[in-house]
C-alpha positions as CSV (number, residue, x, y, z in Angstrom):
1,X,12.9,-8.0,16.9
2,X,12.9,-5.5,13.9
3,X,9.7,-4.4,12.6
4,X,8.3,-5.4,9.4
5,X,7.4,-2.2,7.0
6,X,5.5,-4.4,4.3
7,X,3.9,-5.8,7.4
8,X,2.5,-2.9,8.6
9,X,1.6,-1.6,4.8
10,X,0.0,-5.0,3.8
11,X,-2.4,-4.2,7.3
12,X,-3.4,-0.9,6.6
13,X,-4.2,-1.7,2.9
14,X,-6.7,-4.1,3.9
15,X,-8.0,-2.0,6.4
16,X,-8.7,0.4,3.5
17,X,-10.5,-2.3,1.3
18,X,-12.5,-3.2,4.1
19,X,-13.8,-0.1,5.2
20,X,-16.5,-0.5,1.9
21,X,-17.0,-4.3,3.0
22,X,-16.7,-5.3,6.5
23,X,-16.2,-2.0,8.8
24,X,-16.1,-4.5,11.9
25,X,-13.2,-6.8,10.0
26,X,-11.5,-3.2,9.4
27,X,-11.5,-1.8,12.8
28,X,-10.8,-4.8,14.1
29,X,-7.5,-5.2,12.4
30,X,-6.6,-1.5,12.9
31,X,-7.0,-2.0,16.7
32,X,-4.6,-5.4,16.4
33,X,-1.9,-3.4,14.1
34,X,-2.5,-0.5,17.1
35,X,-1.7,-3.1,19.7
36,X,1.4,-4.1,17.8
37,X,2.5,-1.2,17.1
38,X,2.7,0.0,20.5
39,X,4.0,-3.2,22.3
40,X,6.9,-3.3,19.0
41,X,7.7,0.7,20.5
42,X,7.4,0.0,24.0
43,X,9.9,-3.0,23.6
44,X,12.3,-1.2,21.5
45,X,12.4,1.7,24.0
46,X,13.1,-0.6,26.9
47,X,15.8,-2.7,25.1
48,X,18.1,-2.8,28.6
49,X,16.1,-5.3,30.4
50,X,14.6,-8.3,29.4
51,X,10.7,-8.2,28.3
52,X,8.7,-9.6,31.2
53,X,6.4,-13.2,30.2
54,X,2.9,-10.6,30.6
55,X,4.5,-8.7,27.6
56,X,5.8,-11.1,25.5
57,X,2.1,-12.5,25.8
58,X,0.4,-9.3,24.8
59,X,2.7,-9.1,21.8
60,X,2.3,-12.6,20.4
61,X,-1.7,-12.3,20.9
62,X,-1.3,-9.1,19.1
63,X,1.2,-10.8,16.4
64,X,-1.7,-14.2,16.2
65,X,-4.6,-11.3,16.0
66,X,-2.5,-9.4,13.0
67,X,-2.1,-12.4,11.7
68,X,-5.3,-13.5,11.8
69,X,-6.4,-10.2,9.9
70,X,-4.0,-10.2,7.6
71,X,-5.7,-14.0,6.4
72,X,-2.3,-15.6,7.3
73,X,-3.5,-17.7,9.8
């Protein structure tokens, strides 16, 4: 699974609108693109052995939670 840059731009941008609005919404989100972002590294650095069902779960609530901030859901 590749990353997706404008995924990752399209989060923090609303991040940055919401900081004025809705701080909660904003840190929210930042915390779910965190949680991506570091299940997305940990899985590329581990590539020789197949992901375990406990990680693929964190990453797709992580993915749903992204989502979910990004208003795609």
């Amino acid at each position: 699974m590749q990353i997706e840059h404008h995924t990752v731009l399209n989060a923090v941008s609303r991040a940055i609108i919401l900081c004025d609005s809705d701080t909660e919404q904003a840190k929210d989100g930042l915390y779910a693109l965190g949680d991506y972002l570091k299940h997305y590294f940990f899985a590329t650095a581990r590539r020789q052995t197949e992901p375990s069902e406990m990680e693929l779960e964190r990453v797709a609530e992580s993915l749903r939670a992204l989502r979910q901030f990004l208003g795609k859901e």
